[in-house]
C-alpha positions in Angstrom: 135.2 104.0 114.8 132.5 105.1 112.2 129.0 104.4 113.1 126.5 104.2 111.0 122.1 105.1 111.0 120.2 101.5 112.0 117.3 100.8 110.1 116.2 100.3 106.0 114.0 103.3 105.9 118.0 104.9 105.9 118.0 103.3 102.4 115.0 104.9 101.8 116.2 108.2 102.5 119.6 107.6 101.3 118.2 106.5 97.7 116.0 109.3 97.2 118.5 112.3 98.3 120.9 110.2 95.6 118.3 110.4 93.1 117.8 113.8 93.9 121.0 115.5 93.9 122.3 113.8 90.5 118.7 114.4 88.6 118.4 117.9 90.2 115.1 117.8 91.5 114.1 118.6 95.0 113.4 116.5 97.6 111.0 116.7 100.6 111.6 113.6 103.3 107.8 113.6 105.5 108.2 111.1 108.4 106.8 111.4 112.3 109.3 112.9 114.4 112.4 111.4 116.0 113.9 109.3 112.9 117.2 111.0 112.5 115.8 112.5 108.8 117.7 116.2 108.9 120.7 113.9 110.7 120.4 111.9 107.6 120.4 114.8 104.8 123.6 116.4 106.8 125.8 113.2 106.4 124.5 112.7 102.7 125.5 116.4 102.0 128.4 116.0 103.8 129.5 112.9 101.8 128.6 114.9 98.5 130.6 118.4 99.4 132.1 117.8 102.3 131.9 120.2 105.4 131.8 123.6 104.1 131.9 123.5 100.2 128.6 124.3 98.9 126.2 123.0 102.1 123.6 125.2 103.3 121.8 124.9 106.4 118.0 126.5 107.1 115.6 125.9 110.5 112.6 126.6 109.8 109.6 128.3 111.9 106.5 130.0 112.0 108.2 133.2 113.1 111.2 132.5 110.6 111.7 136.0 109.3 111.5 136.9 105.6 115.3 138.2 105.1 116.9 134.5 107.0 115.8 133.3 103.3 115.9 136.2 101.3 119.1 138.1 102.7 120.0 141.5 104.7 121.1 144.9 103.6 124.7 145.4 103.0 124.5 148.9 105.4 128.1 149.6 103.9 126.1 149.0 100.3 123.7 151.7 101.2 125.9 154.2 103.1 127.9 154.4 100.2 128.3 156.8 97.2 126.8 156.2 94.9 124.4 154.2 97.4 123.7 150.9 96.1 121.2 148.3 96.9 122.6 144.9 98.2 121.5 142.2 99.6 123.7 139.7 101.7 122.6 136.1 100.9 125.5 134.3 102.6 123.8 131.2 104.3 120.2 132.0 102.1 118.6 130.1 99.7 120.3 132.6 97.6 123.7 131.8 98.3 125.7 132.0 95.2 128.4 129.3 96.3 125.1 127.0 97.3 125.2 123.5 96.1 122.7 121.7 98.2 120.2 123.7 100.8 118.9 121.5 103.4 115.4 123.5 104.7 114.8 121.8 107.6 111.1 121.6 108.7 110.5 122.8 105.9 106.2 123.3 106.1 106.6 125.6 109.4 107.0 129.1 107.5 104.8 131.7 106.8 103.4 132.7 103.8 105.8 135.4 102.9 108.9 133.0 103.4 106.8 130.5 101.4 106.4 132.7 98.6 110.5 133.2 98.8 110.8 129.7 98.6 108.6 129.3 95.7 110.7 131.5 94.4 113.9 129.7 95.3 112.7 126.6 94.1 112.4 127.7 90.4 115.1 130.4 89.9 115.1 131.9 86.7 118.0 134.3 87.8 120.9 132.2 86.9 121.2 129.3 84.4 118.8 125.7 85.7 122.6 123.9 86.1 124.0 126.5 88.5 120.8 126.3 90.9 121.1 124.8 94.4 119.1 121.5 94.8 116.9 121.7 97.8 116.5 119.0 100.4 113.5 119.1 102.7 112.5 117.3 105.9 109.1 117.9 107.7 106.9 116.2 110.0 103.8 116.9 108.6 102.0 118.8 105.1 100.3 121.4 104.9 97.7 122.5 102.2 97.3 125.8 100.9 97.3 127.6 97.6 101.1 128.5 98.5 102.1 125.3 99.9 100.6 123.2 96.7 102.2 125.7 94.5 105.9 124.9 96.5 104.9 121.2 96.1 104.9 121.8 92.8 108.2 122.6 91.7 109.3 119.3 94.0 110.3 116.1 92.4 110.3 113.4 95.0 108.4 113.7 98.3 109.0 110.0 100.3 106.8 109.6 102.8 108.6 107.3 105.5 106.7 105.0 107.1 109.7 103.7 109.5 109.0 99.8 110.6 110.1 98.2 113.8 113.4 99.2 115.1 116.5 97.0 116.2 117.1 99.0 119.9 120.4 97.2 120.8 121.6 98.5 117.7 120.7 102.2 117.6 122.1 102.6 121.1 125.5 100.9 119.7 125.7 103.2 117.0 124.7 106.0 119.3 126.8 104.9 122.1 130.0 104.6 119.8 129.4 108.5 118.3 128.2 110.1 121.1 129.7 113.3 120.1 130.6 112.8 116.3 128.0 112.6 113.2 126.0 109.4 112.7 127.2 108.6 109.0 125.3 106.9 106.4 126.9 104.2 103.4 127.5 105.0 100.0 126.9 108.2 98.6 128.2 110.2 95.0 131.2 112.6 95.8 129.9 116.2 93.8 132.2 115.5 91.5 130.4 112.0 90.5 127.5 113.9 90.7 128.2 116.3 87.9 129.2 113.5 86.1 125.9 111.7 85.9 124.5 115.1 85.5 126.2 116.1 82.2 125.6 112.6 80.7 123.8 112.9 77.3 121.2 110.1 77.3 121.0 107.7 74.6 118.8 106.5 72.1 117.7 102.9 73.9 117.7 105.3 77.6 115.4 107.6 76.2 112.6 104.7 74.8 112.9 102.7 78.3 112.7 105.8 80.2 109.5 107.0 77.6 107.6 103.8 77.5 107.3 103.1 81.3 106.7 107.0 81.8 104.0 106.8 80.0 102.6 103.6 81.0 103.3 105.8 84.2 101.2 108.5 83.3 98.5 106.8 81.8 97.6 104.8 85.0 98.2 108.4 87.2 95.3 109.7 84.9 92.7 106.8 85.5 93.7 107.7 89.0 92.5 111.0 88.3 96.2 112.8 88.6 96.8 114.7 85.3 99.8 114.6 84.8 101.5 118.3 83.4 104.8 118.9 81.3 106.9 119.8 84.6 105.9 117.0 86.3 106.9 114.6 83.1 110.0 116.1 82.4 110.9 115.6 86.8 110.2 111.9 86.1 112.4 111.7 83.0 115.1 113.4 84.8 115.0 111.4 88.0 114.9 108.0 86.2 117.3 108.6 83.7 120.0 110.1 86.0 119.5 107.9 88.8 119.8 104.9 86.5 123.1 106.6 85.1 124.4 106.4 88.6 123.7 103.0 89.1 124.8 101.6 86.0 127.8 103.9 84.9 125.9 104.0 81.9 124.1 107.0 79.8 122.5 104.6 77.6 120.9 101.9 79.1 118.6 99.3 78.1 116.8 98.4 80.9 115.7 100.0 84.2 117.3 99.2 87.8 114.8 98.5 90.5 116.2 101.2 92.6 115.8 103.8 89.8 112.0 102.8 89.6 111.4 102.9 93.4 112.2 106.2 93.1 109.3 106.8 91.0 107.1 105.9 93.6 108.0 109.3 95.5 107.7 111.1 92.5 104.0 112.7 93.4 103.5 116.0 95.5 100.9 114.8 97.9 99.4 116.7 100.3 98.6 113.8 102.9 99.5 110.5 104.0 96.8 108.6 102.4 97.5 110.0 99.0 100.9 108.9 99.3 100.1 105.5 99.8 97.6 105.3 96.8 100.5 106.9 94.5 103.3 104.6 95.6 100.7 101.6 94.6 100.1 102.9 91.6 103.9 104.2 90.7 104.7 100.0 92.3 102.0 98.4 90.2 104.0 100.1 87.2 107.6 100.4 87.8 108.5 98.0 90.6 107.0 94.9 90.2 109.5 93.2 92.5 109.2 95.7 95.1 105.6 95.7 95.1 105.8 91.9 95.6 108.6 91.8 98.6 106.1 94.4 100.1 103.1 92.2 100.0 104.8 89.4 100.9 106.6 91.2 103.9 103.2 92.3 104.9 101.1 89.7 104.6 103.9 87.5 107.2 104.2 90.2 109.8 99.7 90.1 109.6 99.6 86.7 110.4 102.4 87.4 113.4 100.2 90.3 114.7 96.6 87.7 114.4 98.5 84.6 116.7 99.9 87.3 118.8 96.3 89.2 119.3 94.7 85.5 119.7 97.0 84.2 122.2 97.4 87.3 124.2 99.9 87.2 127.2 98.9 84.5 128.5 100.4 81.9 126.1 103.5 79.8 127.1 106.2 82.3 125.3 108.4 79.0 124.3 105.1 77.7 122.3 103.9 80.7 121.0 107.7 81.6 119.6 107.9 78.6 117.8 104.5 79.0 116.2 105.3 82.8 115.3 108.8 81.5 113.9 107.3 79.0 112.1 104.8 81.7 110.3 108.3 84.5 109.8 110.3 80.9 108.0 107.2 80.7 105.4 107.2 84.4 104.6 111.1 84.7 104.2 110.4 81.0 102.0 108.5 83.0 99.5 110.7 86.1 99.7 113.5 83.9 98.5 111.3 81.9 95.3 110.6 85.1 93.8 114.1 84.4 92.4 115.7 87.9 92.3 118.3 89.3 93.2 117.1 92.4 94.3 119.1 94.1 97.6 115.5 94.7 99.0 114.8 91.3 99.4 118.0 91.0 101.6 116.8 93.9 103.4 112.8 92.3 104.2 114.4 88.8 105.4 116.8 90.7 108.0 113.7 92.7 109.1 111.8 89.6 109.6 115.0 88.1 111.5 114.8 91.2 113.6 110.6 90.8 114.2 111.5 87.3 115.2 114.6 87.6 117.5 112.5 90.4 119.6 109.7 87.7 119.9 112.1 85.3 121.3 113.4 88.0 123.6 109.9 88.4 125.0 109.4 92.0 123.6 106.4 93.0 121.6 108.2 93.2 117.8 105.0 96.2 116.9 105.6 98.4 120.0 107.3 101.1 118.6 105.3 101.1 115.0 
């Protein structure tokens, strides 16, 4: 029986590693601990390569040594005549067979390994199609000279903000795989992946993509980001491939909402807070619909938390669920008149299903947030 992660912050995730791996950009995923994210970026690579084809694997930590990045001595190399100098990067950021490199916690290093990495990150040993994509998880970011520098050379850094969680179903999925891999839905073989990536855009892809980027830009600089070549050329790339994927089509006339959302991660930021004030000003922009399911998702589940802070324990649970149902029915009302048909929307009226059968369970639906 396959199993499966629980919870639409996996979309999340899932889209951004997607968007990632076919536009060759890296990817850092920051979220609090304990929400399956390096779980998550194994099955993805996994789907993509498969088991040992091109997948390498690096724990991070603050005493991580400079050559579990970089590579050992060959001693056979060196004891050799004529000695050479060689360095074995088998299971490195180096590896020559890598494909994808999954650096898990990837802000614990010091700064010598972070130097490596910035290294890494922007080879200019081998030709750009032939370099390893890089997939990141961490728990929190740092700031430093180094780390903003590493940030840098990233294309998409989602901050997850994971919601309220359906328990009945992660222990199912956990209780039917207690010893396999958690897997997660759809994701491009490698060989769809070089696909999209060797698509030559088109004349109409390249104007959409270049009139909301710079729309894009424009509003990042009255935000007081400037916006620099490499950073412009990481949104062209992610938009345009990711909407290849989507579509099946190089030339497009018109964006996909998913391929947009994924513009909203497309900002190194060095806290939280920033992240939030990008993806408003990336949603305001390029996911009109998205910003709109979040407002109205948000605005439903305030009014849940005011009745349930007003009434307080006290209140007759069969009168109080049927006033906080009442409040969840309006707010999935107006999801459904904005008239799309958007996945997302789908995904915020199950959530709101979910906040509401926990209420009628007796449980507190915000616990865990």
């Amino acid at each position: 029986m396959t199993s499966f992660f629980v919870g639409s912050y996996v979309n999340d995730i899932t889209l951004a590693l997607k968007a990632s791996v076919v536009s060759q950009e890296h990817c850092l995923v920051i979220s609090p601990p304990g929400w399956g994210k390096t779980d998550i970026e194994l099955s993805a690579g996994h789907k993509c390569l498969g088991k040992n084809n091109g997948l390498v694997f690096i724990r991070f930590a603050a005493s991580s040594p400079p050559q579990k990045v970089e590579g050992v001595f060959d001693p056979q190399a060196a004891l050799g005549n004529p000695a050479r100098f060689v360095l074995v990067r088998k299971n490195t950021v180096f590896d020559p067979d890598a494909k994808i490199v999954i650096a898990d916690e990837f802000t614990r290093p010091s700064d010598p390994v972070f130097d490596i990495l910035i290294d890494a990150l922007n080879r200019k040993d081998i030709p750009q199609k032939d370099a390893p994509v890089f997939w990141g998880t961490a728990n929190f970011a740092t700031t430093s000279a180094r780390s903003e520098a590493l940030r840098d050379r990233i294309g998409l850094i989602p901050w997850i903000r994971p919601g309220v969680i359906d328990v009945r179903a992660v222990v199912d999925a956990h209780a039917h795989s207690m010893y396999e891999e958690l897997e997660i839905g759809d994701f491009p073989t490698w060989k769809e992946v070089l696909e999209v990536r060797n698509a030559d855009p088109g004349d109409h892809a390249i104007e959409v993509c270049k009139e909301i980027l710079e729309l894009l830009a424009q509003e990042a600089a009255k935000a007081g980001l400037a916006v620099n070549p490499r950073r412009a050329t990481q949104w062209f790339n992610i938009l345009f491939h990711i909407n290849v994927l989507l579509t099946g089509k190089a030339d497009f006339d018109s964006l996909e909402g998913d391929a947009c959302k994924c513009l909203t991660w497309a900002w190194a930021n060095t806290d939280e807070t920033k992240a939030a004030e990008w993806q408003k000003i990336a949603s305001c922009v390029v996911d009109i619909i998205g910003t709109a399911i979040s407002e109205l998702k948000g605005k439903t589940l305030d009014k849940v938390r005011m009745l349930m802070s007003k009434t307080g324990s006290n209140a007759p649970r069969a009168k109080l669920a049927v006033e906080l149902g009442e409040i969840i029915q309006d707010g999935q009302k107006e999801l459904e008149q904005l008239g799309s048909k958007d996945k997302r929307i789908k995904q915020a009226l199950e959530e709101l299903e979910s906040v509401f059968v926990r209420i009628a369970r007796g449980e507190d639906p915000f616990a865990n947030n």
